[in-house]
mmJSON file of the N, C-alpha and C atoms, coordinates in Angstrom:
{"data_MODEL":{"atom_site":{
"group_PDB":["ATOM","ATOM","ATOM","ATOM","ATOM","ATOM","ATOM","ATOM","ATOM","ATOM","ATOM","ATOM","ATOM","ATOM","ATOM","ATOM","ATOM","ATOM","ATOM","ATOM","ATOM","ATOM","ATOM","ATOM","ATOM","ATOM","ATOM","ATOM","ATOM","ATOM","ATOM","ATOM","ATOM","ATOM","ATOM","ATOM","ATOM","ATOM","ATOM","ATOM","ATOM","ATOM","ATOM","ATOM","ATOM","ATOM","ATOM","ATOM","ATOM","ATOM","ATOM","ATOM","ATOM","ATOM","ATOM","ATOM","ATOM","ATOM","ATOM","ATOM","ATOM","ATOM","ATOM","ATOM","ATOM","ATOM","ATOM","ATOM","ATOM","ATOM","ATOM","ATOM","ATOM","ATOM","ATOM","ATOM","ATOM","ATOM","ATOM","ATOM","ATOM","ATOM","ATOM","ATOM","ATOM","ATOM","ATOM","ATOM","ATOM","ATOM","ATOM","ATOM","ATOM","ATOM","ATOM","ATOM","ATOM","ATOM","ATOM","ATOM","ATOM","ATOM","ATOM","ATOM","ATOM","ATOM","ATOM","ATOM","ATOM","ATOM","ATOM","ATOM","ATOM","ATOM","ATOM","ATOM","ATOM","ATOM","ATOM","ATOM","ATOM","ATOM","ATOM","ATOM","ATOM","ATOM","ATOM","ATOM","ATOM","ATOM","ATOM","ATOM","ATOM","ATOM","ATOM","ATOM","ATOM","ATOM","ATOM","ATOM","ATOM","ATOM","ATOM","ATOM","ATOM","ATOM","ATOM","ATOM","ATOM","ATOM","ATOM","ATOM","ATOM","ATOM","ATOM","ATOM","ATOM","ATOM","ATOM","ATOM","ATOM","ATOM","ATOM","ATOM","ATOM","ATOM","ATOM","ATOM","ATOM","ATOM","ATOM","ATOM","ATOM","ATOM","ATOM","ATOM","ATOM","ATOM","ATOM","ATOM","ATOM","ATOM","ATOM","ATOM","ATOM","ATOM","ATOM","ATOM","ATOM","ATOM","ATOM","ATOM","ATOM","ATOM","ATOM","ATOM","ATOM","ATOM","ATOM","ATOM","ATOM","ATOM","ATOM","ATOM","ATOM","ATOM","ATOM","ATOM","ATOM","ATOM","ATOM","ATOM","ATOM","ATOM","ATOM","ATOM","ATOM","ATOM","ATOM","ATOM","ATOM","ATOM","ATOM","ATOM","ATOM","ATOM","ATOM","ATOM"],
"id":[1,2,3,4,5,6,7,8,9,10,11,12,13,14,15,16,17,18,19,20,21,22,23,24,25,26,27,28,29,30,31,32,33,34,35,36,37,38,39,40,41,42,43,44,45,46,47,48,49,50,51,52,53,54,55,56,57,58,59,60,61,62,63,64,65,66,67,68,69,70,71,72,73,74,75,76,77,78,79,80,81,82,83,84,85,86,87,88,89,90,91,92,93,94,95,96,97,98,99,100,101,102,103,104,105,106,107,108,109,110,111,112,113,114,115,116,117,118,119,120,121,122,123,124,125,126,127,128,129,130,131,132,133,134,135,136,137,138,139,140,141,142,143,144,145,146,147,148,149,150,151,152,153,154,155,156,157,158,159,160,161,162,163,164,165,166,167,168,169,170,171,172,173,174,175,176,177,178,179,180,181,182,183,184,185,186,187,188,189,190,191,192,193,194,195,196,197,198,199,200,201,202,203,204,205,206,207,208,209,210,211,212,213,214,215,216,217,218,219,220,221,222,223,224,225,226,227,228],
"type_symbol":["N","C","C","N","C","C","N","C","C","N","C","C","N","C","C","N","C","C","N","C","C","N","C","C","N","C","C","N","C","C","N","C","C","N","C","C","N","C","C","N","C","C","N","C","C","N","C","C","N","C","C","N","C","C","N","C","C","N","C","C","N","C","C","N","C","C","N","C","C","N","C","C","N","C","C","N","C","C","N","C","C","N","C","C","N","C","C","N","C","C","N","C","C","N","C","C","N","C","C","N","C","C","N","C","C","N","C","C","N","C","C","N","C","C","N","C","C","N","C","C","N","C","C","N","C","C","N","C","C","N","C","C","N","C","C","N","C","C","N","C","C","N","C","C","N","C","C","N","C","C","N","C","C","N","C","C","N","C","C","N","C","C","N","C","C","N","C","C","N","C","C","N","C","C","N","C","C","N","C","C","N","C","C","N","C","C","N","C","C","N","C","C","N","C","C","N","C","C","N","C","C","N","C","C","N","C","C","N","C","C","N","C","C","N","C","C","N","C","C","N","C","C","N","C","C","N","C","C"],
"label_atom_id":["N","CA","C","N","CA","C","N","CA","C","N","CA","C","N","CA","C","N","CA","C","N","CA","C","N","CA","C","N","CA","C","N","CA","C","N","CA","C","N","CA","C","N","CA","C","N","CA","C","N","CA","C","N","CA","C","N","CA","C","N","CA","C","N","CA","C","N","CA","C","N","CA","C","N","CA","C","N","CA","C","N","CA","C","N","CA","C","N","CA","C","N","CA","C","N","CA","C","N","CA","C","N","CA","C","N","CA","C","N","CA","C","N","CA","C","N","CA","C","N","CA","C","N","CA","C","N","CA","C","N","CA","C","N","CA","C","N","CA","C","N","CA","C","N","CA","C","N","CA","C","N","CA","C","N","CA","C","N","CA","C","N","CA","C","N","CA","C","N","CA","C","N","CA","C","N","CA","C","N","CA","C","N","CA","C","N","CA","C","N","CA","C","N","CA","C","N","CA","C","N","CA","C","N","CA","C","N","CA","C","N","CA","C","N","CA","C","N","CA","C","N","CA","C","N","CA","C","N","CA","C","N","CA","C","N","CA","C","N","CA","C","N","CA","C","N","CA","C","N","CA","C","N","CA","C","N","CA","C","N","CA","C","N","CA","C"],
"label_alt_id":[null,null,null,null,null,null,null,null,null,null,null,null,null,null,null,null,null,null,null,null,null,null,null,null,null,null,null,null,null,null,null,null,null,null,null,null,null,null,null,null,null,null,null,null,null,null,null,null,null,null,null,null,null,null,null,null,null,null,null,null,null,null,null,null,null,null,null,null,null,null,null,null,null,null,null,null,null,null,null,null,null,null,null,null,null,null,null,null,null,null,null,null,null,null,null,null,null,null,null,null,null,null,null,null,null,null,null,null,null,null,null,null,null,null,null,null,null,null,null,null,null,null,null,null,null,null,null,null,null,null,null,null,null,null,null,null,null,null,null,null,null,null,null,null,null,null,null,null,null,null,null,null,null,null,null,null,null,null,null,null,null,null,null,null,null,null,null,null,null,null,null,null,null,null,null,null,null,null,null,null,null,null,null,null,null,null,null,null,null,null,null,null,null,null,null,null,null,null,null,null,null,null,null,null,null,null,null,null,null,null,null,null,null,null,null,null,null,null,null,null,null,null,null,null,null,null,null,null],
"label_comp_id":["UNK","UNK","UNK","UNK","UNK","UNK","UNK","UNK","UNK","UNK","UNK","UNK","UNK","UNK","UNK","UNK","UNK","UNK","UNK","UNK","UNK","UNK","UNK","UNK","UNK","UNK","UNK","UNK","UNK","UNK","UNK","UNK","UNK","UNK","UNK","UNK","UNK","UNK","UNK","UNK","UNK","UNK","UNK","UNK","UNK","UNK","UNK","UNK","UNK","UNK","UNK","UNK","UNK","UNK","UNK","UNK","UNK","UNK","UNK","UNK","UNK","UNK","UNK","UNK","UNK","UNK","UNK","UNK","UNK","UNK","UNK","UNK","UNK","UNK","UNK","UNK","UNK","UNK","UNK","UNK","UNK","UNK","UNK","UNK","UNK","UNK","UNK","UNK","UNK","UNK","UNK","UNK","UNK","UNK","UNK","UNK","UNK","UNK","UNK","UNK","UNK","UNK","UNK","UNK","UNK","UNK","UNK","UNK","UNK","UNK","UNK","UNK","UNK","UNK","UNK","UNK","UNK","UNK","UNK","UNK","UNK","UNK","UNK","UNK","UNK","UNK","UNK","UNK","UNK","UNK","UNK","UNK","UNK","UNK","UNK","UNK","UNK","UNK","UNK","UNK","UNK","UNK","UNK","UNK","UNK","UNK","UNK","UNK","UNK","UNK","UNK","UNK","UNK","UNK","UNK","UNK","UNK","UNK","UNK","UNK","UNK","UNK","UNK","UNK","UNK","UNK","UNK","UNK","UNK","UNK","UNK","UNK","UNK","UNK","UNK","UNK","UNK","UNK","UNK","UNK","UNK","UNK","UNK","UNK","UNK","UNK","UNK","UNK","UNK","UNK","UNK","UNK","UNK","UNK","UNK","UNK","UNK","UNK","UNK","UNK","UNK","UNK","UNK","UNK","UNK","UNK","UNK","UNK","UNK","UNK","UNK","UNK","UNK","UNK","UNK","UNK","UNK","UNK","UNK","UNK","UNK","UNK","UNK","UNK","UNK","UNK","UNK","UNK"],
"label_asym_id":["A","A","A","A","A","A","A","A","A","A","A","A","A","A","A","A","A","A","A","A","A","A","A","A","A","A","A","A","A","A","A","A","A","A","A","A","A","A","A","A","A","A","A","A","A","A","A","A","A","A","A","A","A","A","A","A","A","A","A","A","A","A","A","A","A","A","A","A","A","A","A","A","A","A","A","A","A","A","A","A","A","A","A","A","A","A","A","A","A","A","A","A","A","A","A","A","A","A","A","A","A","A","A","A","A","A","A","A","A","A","A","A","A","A","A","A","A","A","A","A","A","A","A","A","A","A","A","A","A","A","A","A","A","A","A","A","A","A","A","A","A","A","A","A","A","A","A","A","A","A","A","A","A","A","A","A","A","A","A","A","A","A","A","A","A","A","A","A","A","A","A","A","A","A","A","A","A","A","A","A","A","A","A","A","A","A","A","A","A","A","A","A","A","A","A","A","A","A","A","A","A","A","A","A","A","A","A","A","A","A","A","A","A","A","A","A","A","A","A","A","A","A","A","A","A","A","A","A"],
"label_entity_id":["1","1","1","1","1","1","1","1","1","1","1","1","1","1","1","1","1","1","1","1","1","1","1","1","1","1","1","1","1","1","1","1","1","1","1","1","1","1","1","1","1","1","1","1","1","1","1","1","1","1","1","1","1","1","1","1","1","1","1","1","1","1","1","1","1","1","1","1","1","1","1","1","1","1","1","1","1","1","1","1","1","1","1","1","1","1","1","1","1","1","1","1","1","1","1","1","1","1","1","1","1","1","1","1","1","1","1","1","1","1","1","1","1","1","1","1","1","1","1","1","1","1","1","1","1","1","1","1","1","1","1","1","1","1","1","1","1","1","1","1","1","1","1","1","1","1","1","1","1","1","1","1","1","1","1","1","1","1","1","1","1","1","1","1","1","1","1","1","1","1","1","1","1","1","1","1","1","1","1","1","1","1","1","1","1","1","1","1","1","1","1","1","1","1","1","1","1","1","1","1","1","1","1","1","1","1","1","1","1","1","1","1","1","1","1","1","1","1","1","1","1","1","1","1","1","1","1","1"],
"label_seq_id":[1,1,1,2,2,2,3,3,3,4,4,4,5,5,5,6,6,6,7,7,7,8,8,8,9,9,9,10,10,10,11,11,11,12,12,12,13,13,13,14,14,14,15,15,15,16,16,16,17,17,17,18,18,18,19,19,19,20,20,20,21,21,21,22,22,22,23,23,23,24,24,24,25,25,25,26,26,26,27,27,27,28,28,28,29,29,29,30,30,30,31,31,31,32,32,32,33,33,33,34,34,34,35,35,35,36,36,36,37,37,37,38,38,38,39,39,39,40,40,40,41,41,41,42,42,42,43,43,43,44,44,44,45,45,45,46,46,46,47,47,47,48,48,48,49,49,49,50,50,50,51,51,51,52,52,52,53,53,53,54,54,54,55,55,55,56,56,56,57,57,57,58,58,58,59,59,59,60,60,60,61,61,61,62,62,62,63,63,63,64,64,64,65,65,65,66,66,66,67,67,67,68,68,68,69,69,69,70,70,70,71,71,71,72,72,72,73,73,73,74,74,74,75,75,75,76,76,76],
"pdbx_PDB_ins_code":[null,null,null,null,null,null,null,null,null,null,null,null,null,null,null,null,null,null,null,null,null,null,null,null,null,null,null,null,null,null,null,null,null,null,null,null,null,null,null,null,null,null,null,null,null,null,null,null,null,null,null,null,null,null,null,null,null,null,null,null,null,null,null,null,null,null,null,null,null,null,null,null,null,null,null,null,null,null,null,null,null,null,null,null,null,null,null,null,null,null,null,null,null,null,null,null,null,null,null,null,null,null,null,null,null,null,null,null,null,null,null,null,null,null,null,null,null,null,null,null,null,null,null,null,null,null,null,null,null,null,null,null,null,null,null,null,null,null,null,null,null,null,null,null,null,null,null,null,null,null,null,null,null,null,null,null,null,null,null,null,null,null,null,null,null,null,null,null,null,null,null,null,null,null,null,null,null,null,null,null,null,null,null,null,null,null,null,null,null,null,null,null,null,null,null,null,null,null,null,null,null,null,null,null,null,null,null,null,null,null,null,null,null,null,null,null,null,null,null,null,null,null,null,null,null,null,null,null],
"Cartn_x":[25.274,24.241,22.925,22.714,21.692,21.305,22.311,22.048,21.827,21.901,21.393,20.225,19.841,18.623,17.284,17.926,16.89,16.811,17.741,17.687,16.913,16.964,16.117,14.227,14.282,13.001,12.822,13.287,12.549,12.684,13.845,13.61,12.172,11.918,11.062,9.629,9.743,8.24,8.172,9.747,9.513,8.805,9.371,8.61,7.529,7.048,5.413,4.622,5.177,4.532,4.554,5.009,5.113,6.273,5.378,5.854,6.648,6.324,7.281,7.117,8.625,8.717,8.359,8.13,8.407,8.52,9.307,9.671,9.826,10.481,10.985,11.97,12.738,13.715,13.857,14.384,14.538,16.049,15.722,16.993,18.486,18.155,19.621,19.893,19.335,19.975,20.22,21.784,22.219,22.84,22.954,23.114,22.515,21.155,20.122,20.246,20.085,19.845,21.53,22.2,23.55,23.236,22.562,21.893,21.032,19.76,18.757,18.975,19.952,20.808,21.606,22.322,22.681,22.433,21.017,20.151,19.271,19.882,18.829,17.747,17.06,16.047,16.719,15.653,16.131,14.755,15.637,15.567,14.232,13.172,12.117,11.885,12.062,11.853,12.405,12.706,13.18,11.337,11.466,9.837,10.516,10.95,11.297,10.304,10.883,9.984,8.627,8.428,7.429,6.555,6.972,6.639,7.576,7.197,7.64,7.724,9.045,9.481,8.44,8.633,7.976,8.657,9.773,10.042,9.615,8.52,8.069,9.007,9.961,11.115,10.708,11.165,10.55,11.195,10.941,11.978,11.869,12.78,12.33,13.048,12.258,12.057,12.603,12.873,13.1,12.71,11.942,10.878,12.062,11.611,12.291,11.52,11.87,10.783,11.715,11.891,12.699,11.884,12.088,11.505,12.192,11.355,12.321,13.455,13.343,14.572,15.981,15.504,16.442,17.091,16.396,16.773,18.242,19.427,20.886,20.84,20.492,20.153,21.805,22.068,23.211,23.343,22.574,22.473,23.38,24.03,24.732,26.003],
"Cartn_y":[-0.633,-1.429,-0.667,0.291,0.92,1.921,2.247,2.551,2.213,0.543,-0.605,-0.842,-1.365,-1.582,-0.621,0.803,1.486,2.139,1.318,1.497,0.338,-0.83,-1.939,-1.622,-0.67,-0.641,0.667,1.362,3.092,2.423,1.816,0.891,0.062,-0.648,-1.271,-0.461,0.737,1.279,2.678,2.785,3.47,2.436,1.289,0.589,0.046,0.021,-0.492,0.69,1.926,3.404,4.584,4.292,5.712,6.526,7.979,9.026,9.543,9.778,10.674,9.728,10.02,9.731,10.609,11.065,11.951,11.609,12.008,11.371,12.712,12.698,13.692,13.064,13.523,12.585,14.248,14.015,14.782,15.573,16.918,18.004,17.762,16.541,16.741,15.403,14.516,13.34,13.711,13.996,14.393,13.011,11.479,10.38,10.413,10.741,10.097,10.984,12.428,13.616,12.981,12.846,12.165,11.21,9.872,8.773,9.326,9.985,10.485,11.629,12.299,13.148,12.111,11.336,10.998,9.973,9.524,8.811,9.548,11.17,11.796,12.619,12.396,13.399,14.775,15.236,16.771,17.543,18.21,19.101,19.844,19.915,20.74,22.259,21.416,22.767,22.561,23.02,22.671,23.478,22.29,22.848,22.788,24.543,24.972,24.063,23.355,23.247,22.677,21.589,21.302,20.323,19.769,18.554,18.386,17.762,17.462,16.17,15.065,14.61,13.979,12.867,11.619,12.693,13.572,14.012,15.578,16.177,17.221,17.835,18.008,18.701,19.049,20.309,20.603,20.429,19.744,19.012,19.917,19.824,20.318,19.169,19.154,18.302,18.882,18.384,18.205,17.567,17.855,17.463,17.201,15.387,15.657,14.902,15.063,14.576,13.755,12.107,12.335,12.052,11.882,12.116,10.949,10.248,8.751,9.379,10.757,10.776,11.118,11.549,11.815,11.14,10.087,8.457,8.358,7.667,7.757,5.843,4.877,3.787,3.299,2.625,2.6,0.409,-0.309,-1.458,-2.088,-1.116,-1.613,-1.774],
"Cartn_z":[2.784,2.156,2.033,3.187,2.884,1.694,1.074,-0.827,-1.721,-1.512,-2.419,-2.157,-0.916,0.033,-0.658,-0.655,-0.876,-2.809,-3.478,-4.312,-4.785,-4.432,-4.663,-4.863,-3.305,-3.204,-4.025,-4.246,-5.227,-6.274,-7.275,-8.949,-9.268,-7.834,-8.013,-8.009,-7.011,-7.214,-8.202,-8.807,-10.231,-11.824,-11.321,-12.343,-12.262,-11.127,-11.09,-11.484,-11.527,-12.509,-11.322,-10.536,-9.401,-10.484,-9.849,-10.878,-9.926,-8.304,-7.496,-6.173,-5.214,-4.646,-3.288,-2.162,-1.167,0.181,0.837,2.003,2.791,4.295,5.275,6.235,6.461,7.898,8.949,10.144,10.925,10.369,10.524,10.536,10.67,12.449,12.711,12.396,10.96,10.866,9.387,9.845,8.708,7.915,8.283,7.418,7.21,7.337,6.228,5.071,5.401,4.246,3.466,3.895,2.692,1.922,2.142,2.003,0.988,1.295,0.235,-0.888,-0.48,-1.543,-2.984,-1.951,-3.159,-4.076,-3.341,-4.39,-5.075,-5.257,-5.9,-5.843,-4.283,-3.93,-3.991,-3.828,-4.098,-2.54,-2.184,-0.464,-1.726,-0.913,-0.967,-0.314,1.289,2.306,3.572,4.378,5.914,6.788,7.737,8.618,9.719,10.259,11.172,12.378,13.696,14.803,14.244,13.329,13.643,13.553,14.7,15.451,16.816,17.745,19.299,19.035,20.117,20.023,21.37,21.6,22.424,23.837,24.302,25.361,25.405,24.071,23.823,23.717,23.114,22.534,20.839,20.565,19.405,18.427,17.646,16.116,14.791,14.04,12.461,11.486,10.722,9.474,8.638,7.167,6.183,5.098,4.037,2.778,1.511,1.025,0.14,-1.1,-2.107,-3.354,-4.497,-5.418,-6.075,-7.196,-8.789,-9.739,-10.42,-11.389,-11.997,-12.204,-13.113,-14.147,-13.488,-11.525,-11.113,-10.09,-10.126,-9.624,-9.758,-8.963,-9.11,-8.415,-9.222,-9.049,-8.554,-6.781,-6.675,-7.163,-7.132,-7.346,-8.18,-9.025,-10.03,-10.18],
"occupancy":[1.0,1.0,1.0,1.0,1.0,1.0,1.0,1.0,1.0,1.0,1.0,1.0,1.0,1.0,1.0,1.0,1.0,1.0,1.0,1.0,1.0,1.0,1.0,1.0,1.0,1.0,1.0,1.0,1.0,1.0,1.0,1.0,1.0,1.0,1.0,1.0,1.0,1.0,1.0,1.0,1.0,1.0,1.0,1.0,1.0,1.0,1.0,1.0,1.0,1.0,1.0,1.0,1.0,1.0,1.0,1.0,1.0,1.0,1.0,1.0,1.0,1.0,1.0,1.0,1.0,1.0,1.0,1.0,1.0,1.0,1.0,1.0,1.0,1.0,1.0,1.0,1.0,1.0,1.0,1.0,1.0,1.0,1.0,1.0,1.0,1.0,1.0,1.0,1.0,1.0,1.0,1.0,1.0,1.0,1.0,1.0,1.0,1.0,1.0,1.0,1.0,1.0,1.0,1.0,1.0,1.0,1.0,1.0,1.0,1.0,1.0,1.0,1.0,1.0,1.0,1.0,1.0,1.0,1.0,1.0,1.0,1.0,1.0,1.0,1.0,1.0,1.0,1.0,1.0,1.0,1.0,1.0,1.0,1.0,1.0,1.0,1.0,1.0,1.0,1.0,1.0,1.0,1.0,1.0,1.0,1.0,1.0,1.0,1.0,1.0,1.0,1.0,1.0,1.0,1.0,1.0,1.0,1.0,1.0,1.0,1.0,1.0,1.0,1.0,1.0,1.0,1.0,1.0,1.0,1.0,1.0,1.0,1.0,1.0,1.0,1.0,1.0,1.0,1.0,1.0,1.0,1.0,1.0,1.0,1.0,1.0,1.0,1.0,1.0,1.0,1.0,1.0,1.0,1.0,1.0,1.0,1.0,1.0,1.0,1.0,1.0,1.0,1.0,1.0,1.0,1.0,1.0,1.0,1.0,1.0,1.0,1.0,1.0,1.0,1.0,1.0,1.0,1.0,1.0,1.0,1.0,1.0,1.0,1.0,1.0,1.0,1.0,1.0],
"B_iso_or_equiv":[0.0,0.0,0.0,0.0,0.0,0.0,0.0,0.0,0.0,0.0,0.0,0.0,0.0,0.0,0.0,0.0,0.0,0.0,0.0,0.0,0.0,0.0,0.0,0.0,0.0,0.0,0.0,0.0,0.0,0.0,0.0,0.0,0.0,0.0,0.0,0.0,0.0,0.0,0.0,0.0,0.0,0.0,0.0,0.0,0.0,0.0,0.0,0.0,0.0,0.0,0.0,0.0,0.0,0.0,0.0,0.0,0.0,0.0,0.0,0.0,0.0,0.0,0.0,0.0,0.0,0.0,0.0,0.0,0.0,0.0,0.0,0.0,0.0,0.0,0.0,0.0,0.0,0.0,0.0,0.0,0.0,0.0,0.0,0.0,0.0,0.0,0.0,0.0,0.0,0.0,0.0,0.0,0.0,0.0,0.0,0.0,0.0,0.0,0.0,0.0,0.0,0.0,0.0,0.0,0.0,0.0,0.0,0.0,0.0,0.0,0.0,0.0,0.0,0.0,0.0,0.0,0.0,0.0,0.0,0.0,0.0,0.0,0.0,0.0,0.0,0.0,0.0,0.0,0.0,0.0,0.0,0.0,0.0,0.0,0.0,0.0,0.0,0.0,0.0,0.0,0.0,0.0,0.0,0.0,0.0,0.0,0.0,0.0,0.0,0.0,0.0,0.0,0.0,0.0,0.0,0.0,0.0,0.0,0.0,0.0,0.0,0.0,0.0,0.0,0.0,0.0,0.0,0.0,0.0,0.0,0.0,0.0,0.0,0.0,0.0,0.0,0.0,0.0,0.0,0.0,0.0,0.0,0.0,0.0,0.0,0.0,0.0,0.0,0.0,0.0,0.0,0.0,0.0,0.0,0.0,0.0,0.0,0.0,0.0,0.0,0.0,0.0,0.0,0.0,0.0,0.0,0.0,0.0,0.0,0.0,0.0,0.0,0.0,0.0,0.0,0.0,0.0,0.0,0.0,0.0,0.0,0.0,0.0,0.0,0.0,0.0,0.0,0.0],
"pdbx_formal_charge":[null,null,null,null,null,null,null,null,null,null,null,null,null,null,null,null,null,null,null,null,null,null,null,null,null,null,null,null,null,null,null,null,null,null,null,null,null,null,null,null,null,null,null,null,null,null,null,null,null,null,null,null,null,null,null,null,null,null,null,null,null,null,null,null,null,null,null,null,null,null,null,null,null,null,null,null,null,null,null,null,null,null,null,null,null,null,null,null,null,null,null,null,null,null,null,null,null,null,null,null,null,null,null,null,null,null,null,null,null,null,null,null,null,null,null,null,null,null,null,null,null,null,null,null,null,null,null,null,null,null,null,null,null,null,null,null,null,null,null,null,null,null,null,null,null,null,null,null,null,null,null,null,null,null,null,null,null,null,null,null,null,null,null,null,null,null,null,null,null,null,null,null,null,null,null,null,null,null,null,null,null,null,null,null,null,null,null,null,null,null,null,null,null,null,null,null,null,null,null,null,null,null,null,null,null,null,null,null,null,null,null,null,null,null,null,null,null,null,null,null,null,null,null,null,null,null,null,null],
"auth_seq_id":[1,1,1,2,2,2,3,3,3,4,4,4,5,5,5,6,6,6,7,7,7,8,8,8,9,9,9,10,10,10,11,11,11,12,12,12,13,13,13,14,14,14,15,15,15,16,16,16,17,17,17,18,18,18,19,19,19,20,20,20,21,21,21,22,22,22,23,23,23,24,24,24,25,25,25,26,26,26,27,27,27,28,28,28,29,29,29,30,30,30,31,31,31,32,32,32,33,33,33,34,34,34,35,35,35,36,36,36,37,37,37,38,38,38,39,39,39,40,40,40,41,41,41,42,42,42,43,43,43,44,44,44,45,45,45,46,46,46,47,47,47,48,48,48,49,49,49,50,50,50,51,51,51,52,52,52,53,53,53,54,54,54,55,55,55,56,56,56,57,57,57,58,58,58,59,59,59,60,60,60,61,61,61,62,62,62,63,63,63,64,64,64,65,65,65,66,66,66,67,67,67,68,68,68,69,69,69,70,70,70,71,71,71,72,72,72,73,73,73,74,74,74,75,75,75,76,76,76],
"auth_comp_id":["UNK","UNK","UNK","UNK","UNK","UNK","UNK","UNK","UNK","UNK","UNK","UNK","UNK","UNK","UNK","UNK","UNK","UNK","UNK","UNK","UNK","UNK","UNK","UNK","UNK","UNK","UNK","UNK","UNK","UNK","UNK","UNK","UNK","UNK","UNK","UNK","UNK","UNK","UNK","UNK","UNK","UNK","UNK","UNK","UNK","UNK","UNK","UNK","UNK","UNK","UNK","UNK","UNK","UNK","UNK","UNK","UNK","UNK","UNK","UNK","UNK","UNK","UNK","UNK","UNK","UNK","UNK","UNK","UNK","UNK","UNK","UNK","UNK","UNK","UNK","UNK","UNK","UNK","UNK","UNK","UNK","UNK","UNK","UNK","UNK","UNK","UNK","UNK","UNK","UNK","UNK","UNK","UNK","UNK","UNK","UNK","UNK","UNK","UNK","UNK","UNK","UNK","UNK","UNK","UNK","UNK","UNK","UNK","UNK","UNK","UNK","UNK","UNK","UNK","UNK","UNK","UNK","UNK","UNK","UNK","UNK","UNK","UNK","UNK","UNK","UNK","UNK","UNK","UNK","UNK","UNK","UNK","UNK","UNK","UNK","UNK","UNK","UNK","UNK","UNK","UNK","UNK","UNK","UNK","UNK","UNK","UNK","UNK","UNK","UNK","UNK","UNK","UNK","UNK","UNK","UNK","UNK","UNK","UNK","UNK","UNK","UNK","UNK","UNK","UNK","UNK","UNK","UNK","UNK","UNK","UNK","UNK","UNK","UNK","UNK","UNK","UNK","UNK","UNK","UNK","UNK","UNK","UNK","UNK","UNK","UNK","UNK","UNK","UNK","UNK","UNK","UNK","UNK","UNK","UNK","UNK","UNK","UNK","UNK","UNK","UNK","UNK","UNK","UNK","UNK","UNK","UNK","UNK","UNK","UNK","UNK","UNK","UNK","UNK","UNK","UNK","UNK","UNK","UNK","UNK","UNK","UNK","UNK","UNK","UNK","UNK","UNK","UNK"],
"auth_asym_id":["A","A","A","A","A","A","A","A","A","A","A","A","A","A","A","A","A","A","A","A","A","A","A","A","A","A","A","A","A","A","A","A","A","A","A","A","A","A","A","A","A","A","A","A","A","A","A","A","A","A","A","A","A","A","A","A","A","A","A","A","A","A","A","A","A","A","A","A","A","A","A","A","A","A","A","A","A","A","A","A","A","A","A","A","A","A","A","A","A","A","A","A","A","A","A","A","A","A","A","A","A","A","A","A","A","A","A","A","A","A","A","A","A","A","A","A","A","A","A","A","A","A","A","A","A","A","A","A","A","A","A","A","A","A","A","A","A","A","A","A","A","A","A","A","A","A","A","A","A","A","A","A","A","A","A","A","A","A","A","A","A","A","A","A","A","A","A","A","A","A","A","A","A","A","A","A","A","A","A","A","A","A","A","A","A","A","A","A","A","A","A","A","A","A","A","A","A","A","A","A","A","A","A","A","A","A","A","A","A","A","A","A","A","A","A","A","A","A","A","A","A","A","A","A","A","A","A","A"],
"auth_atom_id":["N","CA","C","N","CA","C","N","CA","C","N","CA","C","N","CA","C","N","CA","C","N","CA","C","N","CA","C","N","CA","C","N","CA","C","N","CA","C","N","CA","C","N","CA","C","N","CA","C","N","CA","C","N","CA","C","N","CA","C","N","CA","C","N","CA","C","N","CA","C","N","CA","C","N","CA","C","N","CA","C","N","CA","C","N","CA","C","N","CA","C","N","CA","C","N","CA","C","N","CA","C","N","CA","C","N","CA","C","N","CA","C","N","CA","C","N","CA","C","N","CA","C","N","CA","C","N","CA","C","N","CA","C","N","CA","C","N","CA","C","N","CA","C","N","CA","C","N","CA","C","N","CA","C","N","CA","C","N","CA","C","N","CA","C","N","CA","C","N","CA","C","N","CA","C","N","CA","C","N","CA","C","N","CA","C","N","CA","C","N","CA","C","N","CA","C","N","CA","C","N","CA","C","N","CA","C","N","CA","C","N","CA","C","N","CA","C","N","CA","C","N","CA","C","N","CA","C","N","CA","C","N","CA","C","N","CA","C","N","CA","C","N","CA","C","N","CA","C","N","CA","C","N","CA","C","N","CA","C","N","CA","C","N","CA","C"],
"pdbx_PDB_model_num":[1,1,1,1,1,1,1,1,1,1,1,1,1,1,1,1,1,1,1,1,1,1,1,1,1,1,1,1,1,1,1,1,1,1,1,1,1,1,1,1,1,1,1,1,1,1,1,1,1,1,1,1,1,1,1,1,1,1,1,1,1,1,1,1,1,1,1,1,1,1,1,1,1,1,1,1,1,1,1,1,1,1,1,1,1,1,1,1,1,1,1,1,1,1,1,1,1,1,1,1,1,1,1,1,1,1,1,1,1,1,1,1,1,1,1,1,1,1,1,1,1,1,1,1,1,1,1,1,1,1,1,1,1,1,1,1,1,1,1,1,1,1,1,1,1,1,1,1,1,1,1,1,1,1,1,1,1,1,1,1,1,1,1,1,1,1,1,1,1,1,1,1,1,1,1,1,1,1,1,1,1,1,1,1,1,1,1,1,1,1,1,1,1,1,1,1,1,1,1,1,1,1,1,1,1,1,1,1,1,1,1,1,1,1,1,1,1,1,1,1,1,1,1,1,1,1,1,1]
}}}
């Protein structure tokens, strides 16, 4: 459900006139990067280490950006 869920909400704030989307999830959550792939974002950059975790453990991120036209609307 969560491909609908979040297709609900990006349709809706592509049509209120948002031109881009951008988000980040953590490295090692790789459901999400499946999830946001295949609604389309597209991987920007990986940020080696940077940010610490609530147990100061050092995390890396992942940047991702999607664009209307490359929107993959699953709602339908």
């Amino acid at each position: 459900h969560g491909r609908v869920f979040l297709s609900m909400l990006i349709g809706e704030l592509f049509e209120r006139g948002y031109e881009k989307i951008v988000l980040d999830t953590n490295l090692q959550n790789k459901r999400a990067q499946h999830v946001y792939e295949s609604l389309g974002f597209r991987k920007l950059r990986v940020n080696i280490d940077s940010w610490k975790d609530q147990l100061g453990n050092r995390q890396s991120s992942v940047d991702y950006e999607l664009l209307p036209g490359d929107f993959v609307d699953h709602r339908k």
